[in-house]
Residue, then its C-alpha position, 0 to 999 in steps of 0.5 A: x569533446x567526447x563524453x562517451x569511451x563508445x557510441x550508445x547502443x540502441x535497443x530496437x526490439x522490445x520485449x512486451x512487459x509483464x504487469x506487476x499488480x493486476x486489480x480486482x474488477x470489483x475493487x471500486x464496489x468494494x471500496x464503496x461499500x465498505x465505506x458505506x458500512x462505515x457511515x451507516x454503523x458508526x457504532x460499531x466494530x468497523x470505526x473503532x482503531x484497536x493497537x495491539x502490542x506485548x511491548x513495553x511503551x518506552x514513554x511509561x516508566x515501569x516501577x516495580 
């Protein structure tokens, strides 16, 4: 029983791969401290969620 019209070909050299994404060295201090901005000014700028949008809300009905 035959599966393949032809035997696979093997690639026997790789190429070294390039990274994608290289991460800052200092990411995990940064997370850190902002995560400890939040927790020590709960009052302000930082916690509050702000939406933006110039849209109409599709779930209010506009009477005019």
């Amino acid at each position: 029983m035959v599966l393949l019209p032809q035997n696979p070909q093997l690639i026997r050299e790789i190429d070294p791969f390039e990274p994608v994404y290289v991460p800052k060295q200092s990411i995990l201090e940064e997370a850190l401290k902002r995560e400890a901005e939040k927790i020590c000014f709960k009052d302000s700028q930082i916690n509050k969620v702000v939406y933006d949008c110039s849209d109409a809300s599709y779930y209010t009905k506009v009477t005019i």
